[in-house]
Backbone as CSV, one residue per row, in Angstrom:
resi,resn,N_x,N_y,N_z,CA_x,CA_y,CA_z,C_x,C_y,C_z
1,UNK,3.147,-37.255,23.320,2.386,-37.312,22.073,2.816,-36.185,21.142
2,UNK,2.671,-36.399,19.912,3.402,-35.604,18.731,2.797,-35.287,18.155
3,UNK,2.533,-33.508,18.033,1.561,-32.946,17.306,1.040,-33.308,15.582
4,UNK,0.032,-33.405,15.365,0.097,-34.542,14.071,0.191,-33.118,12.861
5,UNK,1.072,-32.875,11.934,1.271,-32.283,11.201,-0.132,-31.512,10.420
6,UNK,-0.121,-30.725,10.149,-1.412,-30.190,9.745,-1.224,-30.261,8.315
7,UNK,-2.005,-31.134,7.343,-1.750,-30.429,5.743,-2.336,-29.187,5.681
8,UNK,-1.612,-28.544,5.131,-2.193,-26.666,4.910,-2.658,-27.029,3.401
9,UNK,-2.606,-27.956,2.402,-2.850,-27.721,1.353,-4.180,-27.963,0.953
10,UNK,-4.920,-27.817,2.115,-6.056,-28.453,2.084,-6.591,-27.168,1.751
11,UNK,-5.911,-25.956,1.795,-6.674,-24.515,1.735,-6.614,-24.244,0.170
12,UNK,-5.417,-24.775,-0.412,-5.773,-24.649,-2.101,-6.722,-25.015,-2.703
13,UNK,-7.444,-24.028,-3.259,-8.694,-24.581,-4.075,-8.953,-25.396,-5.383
14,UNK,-7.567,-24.734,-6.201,-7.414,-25.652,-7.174,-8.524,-25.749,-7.997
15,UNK,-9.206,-24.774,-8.140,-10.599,-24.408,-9.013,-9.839,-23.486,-10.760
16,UNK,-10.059,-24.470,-11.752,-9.307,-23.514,-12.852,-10.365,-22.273,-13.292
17,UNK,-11.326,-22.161,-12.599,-12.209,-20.982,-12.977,-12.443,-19.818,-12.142
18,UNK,-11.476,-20.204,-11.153,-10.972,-19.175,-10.314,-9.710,-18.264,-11.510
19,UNK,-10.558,-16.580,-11.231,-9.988,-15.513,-12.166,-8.181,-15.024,-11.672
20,UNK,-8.294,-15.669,-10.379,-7.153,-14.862,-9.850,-6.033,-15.949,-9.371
21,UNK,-5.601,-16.517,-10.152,-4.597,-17.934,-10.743,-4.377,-17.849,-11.240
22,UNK,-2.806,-18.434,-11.448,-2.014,-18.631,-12.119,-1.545,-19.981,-12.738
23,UNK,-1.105,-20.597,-13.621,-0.363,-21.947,-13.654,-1.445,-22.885,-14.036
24,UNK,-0.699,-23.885,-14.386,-2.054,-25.205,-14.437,-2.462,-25.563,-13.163
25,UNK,-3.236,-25.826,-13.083,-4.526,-26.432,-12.023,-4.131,-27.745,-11.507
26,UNK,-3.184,-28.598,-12.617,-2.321,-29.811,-11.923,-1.410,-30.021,-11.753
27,UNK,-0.741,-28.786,-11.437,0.788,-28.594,-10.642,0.864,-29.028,-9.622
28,UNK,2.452,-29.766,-9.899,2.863,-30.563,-8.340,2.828,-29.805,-7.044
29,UNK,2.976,-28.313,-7.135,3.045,-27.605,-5.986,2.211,-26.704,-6.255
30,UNK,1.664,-26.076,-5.151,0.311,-25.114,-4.563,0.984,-23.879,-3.809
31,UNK,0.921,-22.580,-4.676,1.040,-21.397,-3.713,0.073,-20.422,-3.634
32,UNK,-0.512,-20.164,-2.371,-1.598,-19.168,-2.508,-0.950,-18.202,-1.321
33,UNK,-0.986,-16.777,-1.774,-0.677,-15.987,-1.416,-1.944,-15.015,-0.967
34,UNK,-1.604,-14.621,0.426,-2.054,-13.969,1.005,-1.855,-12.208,1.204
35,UNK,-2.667,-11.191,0.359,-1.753,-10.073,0.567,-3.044,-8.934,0.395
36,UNK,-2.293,-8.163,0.670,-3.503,-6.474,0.841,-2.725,-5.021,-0.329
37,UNK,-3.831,-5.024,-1.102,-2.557,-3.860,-1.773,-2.448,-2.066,-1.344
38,UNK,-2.351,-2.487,-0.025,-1.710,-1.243,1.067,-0.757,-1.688,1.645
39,UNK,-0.237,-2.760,1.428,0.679,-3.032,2.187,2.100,-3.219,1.478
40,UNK,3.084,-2.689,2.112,4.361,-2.138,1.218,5.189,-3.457,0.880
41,UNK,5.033,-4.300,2.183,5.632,-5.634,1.835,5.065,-6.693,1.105
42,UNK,4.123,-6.388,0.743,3.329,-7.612,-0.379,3.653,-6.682,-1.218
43,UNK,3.749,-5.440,-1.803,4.516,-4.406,-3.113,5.807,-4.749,-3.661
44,UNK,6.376,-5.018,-2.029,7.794,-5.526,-2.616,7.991,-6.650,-3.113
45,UNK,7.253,-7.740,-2.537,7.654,-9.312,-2.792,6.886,-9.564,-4.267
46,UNK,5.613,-8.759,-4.823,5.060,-8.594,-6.124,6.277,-8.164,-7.302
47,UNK,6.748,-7.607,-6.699,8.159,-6.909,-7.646,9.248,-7.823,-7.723
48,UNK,9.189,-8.376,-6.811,10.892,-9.112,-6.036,10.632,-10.545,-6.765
49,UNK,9.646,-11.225,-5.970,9.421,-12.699,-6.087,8.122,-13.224,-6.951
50,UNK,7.265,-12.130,-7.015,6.266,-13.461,-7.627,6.775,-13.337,-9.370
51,UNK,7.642,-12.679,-9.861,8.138,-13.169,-11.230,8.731,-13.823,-11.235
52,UNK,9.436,-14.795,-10.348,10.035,-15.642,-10.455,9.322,-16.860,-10.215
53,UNK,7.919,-16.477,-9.415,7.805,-17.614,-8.872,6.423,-17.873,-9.865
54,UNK,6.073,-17.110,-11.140,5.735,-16.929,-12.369,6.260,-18.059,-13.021
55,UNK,7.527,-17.927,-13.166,8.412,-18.770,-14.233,7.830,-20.092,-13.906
56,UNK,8.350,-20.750,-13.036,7.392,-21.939,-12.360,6.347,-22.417,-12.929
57,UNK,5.410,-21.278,-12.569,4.133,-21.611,-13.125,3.796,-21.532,-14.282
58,UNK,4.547,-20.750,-15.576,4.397,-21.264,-17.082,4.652,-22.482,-17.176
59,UNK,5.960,-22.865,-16.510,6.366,-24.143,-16.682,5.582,-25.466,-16.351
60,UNK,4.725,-24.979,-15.242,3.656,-26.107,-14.998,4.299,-26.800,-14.107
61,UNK,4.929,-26.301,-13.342,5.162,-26.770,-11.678,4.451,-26.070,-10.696
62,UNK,4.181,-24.965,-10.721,3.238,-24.117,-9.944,2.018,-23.482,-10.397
63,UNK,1.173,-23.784,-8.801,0.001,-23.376,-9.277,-0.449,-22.518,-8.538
64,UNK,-0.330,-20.945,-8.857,-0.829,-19.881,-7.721,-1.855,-19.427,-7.316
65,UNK,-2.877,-19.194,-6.273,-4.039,-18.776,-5.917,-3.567,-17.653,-5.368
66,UNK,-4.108,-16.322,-5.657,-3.834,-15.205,-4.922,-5.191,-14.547,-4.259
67,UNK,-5.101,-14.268,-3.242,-6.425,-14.406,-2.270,-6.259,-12.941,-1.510
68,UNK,-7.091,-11.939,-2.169,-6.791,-10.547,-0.615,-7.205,-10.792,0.628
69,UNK,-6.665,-10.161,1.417,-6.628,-9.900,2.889,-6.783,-8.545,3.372
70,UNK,-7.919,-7.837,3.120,-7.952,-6.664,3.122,-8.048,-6.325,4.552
71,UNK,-6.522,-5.729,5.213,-7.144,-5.470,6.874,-6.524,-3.794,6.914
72,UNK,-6.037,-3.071,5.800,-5.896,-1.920,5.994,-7.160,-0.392,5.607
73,UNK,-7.958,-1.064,5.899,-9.176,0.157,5.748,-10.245,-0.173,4.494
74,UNK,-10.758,0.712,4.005,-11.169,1.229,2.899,-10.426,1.115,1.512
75,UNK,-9.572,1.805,1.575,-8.631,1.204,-0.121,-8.416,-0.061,-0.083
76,UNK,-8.282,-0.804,1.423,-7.618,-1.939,0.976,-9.342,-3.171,0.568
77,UNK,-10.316,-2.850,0.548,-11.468,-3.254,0.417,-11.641,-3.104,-0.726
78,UNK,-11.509,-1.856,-1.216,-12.034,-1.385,-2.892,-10.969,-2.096,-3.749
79,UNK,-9.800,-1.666,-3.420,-8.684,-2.745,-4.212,-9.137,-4.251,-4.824
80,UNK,-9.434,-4.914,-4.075,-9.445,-6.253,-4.757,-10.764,-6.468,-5.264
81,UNK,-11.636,-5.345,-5.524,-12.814,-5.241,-5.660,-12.631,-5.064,-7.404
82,UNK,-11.537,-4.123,-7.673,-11.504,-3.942,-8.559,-10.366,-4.840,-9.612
83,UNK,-9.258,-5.363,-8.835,-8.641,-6.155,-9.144,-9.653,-7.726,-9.906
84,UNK,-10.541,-7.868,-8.798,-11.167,-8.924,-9.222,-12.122,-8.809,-10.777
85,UNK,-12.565,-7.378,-10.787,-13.518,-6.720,-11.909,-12.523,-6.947,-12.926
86,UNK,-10.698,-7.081,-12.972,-10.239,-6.580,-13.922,-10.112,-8.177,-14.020
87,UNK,-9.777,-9.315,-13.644,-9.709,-10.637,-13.271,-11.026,-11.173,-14.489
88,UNK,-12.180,-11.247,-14.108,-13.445,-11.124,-14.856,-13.259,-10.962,-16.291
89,UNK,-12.296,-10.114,-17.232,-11.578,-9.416,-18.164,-10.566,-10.421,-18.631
90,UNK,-10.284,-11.348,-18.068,-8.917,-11.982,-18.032,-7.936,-11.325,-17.944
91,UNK,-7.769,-9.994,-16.956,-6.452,-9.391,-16.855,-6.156,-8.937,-15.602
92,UNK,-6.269,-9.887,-14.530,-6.015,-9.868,-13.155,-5.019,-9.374,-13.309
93,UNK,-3.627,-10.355,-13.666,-2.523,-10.205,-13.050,-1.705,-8.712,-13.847
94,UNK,-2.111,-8.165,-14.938,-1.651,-7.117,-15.372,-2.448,-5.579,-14.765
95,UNK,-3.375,-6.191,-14.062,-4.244,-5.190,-12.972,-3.456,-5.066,-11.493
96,UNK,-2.977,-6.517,-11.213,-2.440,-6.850,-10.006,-0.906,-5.481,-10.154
97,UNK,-0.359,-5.807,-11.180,0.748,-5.348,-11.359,0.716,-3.472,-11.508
98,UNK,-0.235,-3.700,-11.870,-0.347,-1.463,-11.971,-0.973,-1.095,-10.518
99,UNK,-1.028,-2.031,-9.749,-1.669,-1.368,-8.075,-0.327,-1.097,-7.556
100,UNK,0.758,-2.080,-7.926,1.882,-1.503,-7.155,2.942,-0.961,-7.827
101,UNK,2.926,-0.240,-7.689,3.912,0.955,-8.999,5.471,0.460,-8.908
102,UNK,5.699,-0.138,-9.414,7.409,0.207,-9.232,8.067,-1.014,-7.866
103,UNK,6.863,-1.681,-7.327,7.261,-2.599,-6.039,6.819,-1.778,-4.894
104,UNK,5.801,-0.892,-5.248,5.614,0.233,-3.811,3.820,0.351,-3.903
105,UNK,2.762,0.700,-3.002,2.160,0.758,-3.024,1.370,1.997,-3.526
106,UNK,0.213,2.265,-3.986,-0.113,2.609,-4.521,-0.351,4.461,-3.280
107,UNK,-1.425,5.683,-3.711,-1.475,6.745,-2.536,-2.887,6.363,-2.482
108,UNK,-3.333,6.657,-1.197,-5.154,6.135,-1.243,-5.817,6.815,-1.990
109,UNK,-5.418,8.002,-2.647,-6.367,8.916,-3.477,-5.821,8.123,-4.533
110,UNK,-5.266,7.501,-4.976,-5.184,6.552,-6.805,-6.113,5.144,-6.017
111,UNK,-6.823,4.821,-5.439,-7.533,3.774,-5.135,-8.957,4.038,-4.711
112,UNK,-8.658,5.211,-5.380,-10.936,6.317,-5.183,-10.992,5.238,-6.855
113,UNK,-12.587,4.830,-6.016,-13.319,4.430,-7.481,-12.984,4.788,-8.843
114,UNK,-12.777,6.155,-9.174,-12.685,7.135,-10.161,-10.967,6.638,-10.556
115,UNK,-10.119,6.360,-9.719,-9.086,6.208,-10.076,-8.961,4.448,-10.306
116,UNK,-9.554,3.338,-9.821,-9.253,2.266,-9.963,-9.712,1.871,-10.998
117,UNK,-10.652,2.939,-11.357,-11.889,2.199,-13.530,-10.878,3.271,-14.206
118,UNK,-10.231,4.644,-13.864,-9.297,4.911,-14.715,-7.970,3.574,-15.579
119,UNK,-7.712,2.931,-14.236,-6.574,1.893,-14.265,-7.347,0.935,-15.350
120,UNK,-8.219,0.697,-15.216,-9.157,-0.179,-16.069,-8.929,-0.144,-17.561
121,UNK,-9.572,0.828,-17.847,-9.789,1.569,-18.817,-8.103,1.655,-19.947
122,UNK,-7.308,1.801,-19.083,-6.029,2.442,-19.059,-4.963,0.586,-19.700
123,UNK,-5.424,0.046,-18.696,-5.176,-1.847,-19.726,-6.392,-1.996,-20.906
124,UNK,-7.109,-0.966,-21.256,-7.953,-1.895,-22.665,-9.425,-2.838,-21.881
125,UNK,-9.907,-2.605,-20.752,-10.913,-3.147,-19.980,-12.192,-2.354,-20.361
126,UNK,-13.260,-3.116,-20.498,-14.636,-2.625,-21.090,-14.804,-1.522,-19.665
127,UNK,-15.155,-0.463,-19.600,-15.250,0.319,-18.435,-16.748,-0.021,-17.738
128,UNK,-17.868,-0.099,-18.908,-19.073,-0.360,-17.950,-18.774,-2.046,-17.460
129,UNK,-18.532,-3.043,-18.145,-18.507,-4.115,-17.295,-17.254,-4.107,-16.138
130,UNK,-16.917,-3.426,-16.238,-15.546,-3.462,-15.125,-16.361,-2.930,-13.915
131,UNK,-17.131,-1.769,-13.978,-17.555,-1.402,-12.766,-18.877,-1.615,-12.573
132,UNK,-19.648,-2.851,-13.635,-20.504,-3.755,-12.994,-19.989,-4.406,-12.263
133,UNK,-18.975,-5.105,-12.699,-18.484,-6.612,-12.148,-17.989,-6.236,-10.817
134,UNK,-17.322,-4.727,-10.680,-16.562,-4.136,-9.335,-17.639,-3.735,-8.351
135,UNK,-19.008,-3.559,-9.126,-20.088,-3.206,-7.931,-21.114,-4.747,-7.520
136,UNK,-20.707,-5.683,-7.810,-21.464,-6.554,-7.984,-21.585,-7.141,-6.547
137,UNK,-22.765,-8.240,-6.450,-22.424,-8.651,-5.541,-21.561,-10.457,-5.287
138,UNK,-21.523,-10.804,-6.477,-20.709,-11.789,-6.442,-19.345,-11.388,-6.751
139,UNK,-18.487,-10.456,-6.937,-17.546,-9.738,-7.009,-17.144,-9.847,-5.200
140,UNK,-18.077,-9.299,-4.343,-18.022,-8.478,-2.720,-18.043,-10.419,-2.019
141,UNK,-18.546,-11.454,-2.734,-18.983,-12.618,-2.066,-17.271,-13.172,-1.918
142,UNK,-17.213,-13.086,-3.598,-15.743,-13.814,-3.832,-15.005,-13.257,-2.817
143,UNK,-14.184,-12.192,-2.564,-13.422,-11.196,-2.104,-13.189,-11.723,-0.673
144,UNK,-14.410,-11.951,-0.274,-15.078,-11.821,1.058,-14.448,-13.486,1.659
145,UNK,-15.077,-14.178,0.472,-14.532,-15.749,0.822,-12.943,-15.933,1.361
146,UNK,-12.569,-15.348,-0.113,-10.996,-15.567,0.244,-10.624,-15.019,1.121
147,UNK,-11.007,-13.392,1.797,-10.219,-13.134,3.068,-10.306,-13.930,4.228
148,UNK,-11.688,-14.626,4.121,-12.412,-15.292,5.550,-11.305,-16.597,5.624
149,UNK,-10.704,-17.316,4.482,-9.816,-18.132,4.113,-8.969,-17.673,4.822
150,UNK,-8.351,-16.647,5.072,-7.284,-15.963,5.657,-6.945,-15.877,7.259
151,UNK,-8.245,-15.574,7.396,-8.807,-15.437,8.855,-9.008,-16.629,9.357
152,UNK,-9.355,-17.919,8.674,-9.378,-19.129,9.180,-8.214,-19.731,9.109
153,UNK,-6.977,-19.375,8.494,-5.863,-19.586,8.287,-5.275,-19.101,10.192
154,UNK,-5.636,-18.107,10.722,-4.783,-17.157,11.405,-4.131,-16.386,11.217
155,UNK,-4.476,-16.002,9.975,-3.910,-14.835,9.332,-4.077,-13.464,9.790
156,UNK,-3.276,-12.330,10.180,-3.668,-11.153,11.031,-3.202,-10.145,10.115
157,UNK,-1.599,-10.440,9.377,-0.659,-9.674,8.584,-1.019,-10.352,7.416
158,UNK,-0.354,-9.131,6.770,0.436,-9.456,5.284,1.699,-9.636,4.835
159,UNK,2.147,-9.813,4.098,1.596,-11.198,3.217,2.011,-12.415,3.819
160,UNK,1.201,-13.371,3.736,1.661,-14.688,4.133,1.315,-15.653,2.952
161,UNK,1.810,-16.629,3.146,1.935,-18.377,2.024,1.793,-18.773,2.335
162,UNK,1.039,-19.797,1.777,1.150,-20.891,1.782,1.795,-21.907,0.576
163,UNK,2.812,-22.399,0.891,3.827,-22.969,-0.768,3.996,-24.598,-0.654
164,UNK,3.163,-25.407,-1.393,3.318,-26.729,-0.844,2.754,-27.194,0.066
165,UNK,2.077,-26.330,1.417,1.248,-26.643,2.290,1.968,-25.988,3.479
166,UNK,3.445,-25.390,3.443,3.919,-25.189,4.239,4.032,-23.443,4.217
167,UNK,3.684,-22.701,5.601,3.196,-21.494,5.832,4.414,-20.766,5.717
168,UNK,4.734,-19.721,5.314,5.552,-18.735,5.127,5.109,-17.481,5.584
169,UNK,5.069,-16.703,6.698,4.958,-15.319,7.228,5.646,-14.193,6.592
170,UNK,5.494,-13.353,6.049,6.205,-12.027,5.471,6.605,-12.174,4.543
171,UNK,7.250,-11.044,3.617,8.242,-11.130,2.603,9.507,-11.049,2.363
172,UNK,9.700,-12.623,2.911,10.966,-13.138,2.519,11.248,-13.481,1.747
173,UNK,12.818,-13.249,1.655,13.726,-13.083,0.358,13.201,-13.978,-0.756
174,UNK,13.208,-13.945,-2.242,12.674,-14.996,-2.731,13.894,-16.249,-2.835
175,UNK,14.686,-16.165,-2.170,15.667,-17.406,-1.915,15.089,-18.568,-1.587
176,UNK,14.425,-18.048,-0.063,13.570,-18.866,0.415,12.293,-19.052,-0.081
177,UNK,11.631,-18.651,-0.873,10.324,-19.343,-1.727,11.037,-20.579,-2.518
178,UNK,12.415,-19.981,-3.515,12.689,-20.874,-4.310,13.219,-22.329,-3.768
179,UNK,13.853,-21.805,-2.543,14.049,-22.803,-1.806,13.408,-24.245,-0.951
180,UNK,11.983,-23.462,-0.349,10.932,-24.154,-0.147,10.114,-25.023,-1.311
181,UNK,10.009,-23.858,-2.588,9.218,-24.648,-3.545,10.334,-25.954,-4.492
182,UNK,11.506,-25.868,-4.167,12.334,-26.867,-4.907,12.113,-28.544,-4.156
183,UNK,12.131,-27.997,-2.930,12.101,-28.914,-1.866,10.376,-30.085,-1.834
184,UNK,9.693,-28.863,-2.651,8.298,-29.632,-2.271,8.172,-30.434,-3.730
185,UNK,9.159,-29.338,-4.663,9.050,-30.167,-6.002,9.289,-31.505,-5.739
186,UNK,10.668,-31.427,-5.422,11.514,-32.629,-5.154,10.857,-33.736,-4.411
187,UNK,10.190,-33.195,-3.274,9.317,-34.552,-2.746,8.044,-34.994,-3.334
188,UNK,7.754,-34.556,-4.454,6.612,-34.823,-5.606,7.708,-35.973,-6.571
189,UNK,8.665,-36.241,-6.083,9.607,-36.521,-7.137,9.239,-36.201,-8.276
């Protein structure tokens, strides 16, 4: 007997009022990324691959869900806490992008409260609603959902994918994203 293929795309939410997406909502292909911003290899592949895999999604072939996985402590908890506050703002992904400096992760003392509403502040973000929205508790619900997503995935590390439905472990080269996501295009004919 032959293990019956699992659709993974069943984990895309595909909600356009979800803050932390990218792309149209009826793109042929689905990538939701799994990542922690302590972790050096989701820094790199933020730098490396998701601008490419950006392009895509102006274009309206891809549609990205980015979901934390906070399993490195404390910063990595407050992080998407505040990421999401800046999300709220409509400026997730230019929040996403100042956590990892250069493709590298951030020092845990730039991820103290005091330093993550600096970052805020620092893109043009209302400072008191930023650190309402960052103390909130539907802020801690959201956060919370998507990691549990993660964890029901089997998710242990960072970063992992899901691209098309099909799982991707680590940050590999973006050859292979472009490669995978051409392939899923293609079978969308």
């Amino acid at each position: 007997e032959e293990a019956e293929e699992v659709d993974l795309t069943v984990f895309e939410r595909r909600d356009e009022n979800d803050p932390l997406t990218a792309g149209s909502v009826d793109a042929p292909v689905g990538l939701v990324i799994f990542s922690d911003y302590q972790c050096p290899f989701c820094a790199r592949w933020s730098a490396d691959t998701l601008p490419v895999m950006m392009e895509y999604a102006e274009r309206g072939e891809l549609w990205i869900e980015y979901r934390d996985l906070p399993i490195f402590g404390a910063e990595s908890e407050r992080a998407p806490l505040a990421a999401y506050a800046a999300a709220l703002q409509g400026k997730f992904w230019e929040y996403h992008e100042a956590l990892y400096v250069d493709g590298d992760i951030r020092p845990k003392d730039q991820l103290a409260t005091e330093a993550l509403t600096q970052l805020a502040v620092d893109l043009d973000l209302d400072r008191e609603r930023f650190t309402a929205d960052m103390t909130s508790e539907e802020t801690a619900a959201a956060i919370a959902t998507n990691a549990q997503l993660g964890f029901d995935l089997g998710a242990s590390s960072t970063p992992v994918f899901l691209l098309g439905g099909a799982p991707i472990a680590g940050a590999q080269p973006t050859e292979v994203f472009v490669e995978v996501l051409e392939t899923a295009l293609a079978n969308q004919g």
